[in-house]
C-alpha positions as CSV (number, residue, x, y, z in Angstrom):
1,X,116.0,24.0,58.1
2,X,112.0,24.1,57.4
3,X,109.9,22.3,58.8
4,X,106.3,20.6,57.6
5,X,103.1,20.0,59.2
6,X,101.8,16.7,57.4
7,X,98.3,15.9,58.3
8,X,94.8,14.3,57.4
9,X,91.4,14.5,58.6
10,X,89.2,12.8,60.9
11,X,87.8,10.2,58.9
12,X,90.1,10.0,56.2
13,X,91.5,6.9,56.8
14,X,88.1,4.7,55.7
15,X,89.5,1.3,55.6
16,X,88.3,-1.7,58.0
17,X,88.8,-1.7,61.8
18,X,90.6,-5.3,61.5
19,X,93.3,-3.5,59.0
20,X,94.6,-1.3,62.0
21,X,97.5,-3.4,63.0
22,X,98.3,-3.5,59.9
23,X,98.5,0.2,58.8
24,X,99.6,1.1,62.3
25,X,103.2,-1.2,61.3
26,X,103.6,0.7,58.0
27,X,102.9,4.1,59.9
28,X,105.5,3.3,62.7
29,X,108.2,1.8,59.8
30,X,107.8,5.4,58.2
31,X,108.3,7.0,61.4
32,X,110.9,5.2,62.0
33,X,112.8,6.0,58.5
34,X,111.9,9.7,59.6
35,X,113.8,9.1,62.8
36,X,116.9,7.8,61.2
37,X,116.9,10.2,58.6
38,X,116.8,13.3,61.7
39,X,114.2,14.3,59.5
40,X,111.0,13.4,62.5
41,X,110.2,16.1,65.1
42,X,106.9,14.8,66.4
43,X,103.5,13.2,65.2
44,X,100.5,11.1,66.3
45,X,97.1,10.4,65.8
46,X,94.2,11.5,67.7
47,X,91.5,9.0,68.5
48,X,87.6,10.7,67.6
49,X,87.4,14.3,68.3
50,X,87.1,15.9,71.9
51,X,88.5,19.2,72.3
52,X,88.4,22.0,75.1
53,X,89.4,25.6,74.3
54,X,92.4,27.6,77.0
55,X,91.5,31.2,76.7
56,X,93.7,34.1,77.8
57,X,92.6,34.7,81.1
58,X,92.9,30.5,81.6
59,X,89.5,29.8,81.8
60,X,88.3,26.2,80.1
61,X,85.6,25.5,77.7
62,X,84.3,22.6,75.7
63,X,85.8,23.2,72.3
64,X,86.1,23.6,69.4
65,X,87.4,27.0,68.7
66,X,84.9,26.9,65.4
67,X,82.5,24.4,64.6
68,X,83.5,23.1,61.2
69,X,82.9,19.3,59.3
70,X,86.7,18.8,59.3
71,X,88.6,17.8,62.6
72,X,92.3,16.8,62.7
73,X,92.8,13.2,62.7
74,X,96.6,12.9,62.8
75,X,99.7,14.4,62.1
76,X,103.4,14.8,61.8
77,X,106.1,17.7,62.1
78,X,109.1,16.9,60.1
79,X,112.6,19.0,59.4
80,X,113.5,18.7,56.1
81,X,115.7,20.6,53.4
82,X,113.5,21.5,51.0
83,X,109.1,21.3,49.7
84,X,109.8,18.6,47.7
85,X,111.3,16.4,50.4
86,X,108.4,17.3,52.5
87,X,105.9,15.8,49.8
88,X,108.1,12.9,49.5
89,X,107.8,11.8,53.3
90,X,104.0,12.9,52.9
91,X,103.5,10.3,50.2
92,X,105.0,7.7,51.9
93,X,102.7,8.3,55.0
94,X,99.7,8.6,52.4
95,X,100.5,5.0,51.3
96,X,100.9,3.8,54.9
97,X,98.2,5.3,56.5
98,X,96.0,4.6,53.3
99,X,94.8,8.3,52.9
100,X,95.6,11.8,51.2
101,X,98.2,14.1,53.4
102,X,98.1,17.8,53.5
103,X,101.2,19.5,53.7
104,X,101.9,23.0,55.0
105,X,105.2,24.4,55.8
106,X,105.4,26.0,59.1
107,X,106.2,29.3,59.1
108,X,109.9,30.3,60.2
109,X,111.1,31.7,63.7
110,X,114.4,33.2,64.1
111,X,114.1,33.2,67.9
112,X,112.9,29.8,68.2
113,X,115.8,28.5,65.9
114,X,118.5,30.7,67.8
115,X,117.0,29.5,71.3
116,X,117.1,25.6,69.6
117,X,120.4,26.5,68.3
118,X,121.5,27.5,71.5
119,X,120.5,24.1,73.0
120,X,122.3,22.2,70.9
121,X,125.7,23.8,71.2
């Protein structure tokens, strides 16, 4: 089944500190409908932007990989049957988090699915 990254940006969500609470409860209540529906793989929100870059040889570095404006503010990786389903869930987070969603559909992996599969059985 695909599956959807569903994100926004650092800064998107541009509405007052003491309406936090309150957007957090619709957030989690859309979660939550994800969950039921087996539709939720995993999501969160990242608080400011602090990053450190792993490179091959394992050595750490402050990050980012590029500098760049935009910076990942949250996100969520849902399984769902089809695009359309995938903008549907997306507009529901858009209202509860109170800011545009980007959707991108992750790009199949026969192994990872077999190995997943595999898991289940």
């Amino acid at each position: 089944m695909p599956r959807f990254l569903i994100s926004f940006n650092d800064g998107d969500m541009d509405f007052p500190e003491a309406d936090l609470p309150e957007v957090g409860r619709a957030a989690h209540a859309v979660m939550r409908d994800a969950m039921a529906a087996g539709a939720w793989i995993v999501g969160g929100g990242f608080l400011g932007y602090t990053a450190h870059v792993v490179t091959a040889d394992g050595s750490v570095r402050p990050g980012p990989l590029r500098e760049s404006p935009v910076h990942l503010g949250g996100f969520t990786v849902l399984e769902v049957d089809s695009e359309d389903a995938a903008y549907a869930w997306a507009a529901r987070f858009a209202d509860a988090c109170r800011c545009p969603q980007e959707v991108r559909a992750i790009m199949p992996d026969p192994e990872q699915e077999s190995l997943q599969a595999g898991a289940h059985t």
